[in-house]
C-alpha positions in Angstrom: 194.7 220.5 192.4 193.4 219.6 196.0 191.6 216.7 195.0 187.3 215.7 194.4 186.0 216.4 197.9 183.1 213.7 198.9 179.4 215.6 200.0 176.6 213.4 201.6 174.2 212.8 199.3 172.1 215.1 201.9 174.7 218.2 201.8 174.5 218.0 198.0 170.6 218.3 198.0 171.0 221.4 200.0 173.9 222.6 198.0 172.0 222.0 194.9 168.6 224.0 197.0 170.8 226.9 198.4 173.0 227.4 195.0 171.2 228.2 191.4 173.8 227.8 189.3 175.5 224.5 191.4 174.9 221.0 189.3 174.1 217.2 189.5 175.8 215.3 186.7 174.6 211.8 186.7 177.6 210.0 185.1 175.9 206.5 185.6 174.9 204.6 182.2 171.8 204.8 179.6 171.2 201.4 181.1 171.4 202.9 184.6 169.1 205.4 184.2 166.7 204.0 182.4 166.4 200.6 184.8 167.4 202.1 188.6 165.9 205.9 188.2 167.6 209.1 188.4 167.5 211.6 190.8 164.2 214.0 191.0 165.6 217.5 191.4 162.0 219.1 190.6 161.1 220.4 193.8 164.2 222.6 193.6 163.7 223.9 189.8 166.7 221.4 188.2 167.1 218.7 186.7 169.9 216.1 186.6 172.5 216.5 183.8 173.3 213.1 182.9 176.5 212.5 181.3 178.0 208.9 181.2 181.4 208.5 182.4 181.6 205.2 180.7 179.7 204.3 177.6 177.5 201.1 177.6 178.2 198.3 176.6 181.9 198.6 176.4 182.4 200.3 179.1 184.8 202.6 177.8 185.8 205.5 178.9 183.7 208.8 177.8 186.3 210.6 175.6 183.9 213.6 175.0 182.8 213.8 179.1 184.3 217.5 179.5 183.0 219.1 176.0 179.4 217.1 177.1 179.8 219.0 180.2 180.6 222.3 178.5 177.8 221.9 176.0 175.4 221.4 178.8 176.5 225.0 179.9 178.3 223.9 182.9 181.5 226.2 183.2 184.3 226.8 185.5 182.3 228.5 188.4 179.9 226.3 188.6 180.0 224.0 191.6 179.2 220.6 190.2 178.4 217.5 192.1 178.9 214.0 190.6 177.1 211.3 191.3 177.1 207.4 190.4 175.8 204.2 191.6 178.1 203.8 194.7 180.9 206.8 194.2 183.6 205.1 192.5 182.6 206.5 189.1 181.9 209.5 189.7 185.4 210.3 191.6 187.2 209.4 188.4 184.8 211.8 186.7 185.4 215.0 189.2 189.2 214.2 188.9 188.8 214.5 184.5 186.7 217.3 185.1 188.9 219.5 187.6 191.4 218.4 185.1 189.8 220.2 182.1 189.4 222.7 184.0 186.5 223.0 186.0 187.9 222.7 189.8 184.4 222.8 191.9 183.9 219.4 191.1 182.3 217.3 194.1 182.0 213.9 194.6 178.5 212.5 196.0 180.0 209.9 198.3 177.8 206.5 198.2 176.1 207.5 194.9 173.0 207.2 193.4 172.6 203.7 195.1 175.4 202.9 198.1 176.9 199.9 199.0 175.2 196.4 199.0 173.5 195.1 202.3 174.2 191.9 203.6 171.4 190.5 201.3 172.7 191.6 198.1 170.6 194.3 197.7 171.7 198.3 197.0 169.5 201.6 198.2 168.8 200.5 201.0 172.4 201.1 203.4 173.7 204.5 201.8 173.8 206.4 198.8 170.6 208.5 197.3 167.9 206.5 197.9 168.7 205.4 201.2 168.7 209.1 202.4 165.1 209.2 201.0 165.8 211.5 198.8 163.7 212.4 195.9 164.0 210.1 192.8 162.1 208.6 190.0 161.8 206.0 186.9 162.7 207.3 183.9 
């Protein structure tokens, strides 16, 4: 196993544009989602899968992450890319997923949201949102 390459959060929306069957897995929490938004991938025809890596409030690990994955249809050839708030997650989530056998896993380096800036603040340094790319309240 060579590892969970990182992708700009850029590269992955043209990845996700240029390849039908590649997908986002949103591995953030319920909580996440619901509160901080999720990616919009309706301009390109998809949406995001979202799949939590760890389940709120505990926190624990997902021990059903690769059959969610496989029940959402994703398979071995697709190219999936996943995302969190800042990238940590979502590494630990490509390296189970290569691991159960899907190895085109990606890793959306900065996430959903990035680092914090000097105020405190994330979306605005790196990540998703930063870029400007498209995203929306659930």
């Amino acid at each position: 196993m060579g590892g969970v390459p990182d992708i700009s959060p850029r590269a992955t929306w043209q990845e996700l544009s240029q390849d039908r069957d590649a997908v986002l897995v949103d591995v953030r929490t319920d909580a996440e989602w619901n509160f901080v938004g999720v990616p919009d991938l309706s301009e390109i025809g998809k949406q995001p899968v979202l799949i939590p890596w760890q389940l709120y409030p505990s926190m624990q690990v997902n021990g059903a992450f690769a059959d969610q994955l496989r029940r959402a249809g994703i398979g071995p050839t697709n190219k999936i890319y996943f995302i969190c708030r800042s990238g940590a997650r979502s590494l630990a989530a490509g390296q189970a997923a290569q691991a159960a056998g899907f190895p085109n896993a990606f890793n959306v380096a900065d996430g959903f949201e990035g680092p914090m800036d000097p105020e405190g603040h994330r979306g605005t340094v790196a990540g998703w949102k930063a870029d400007g790319l498209p995203w929306r309240q659930r």
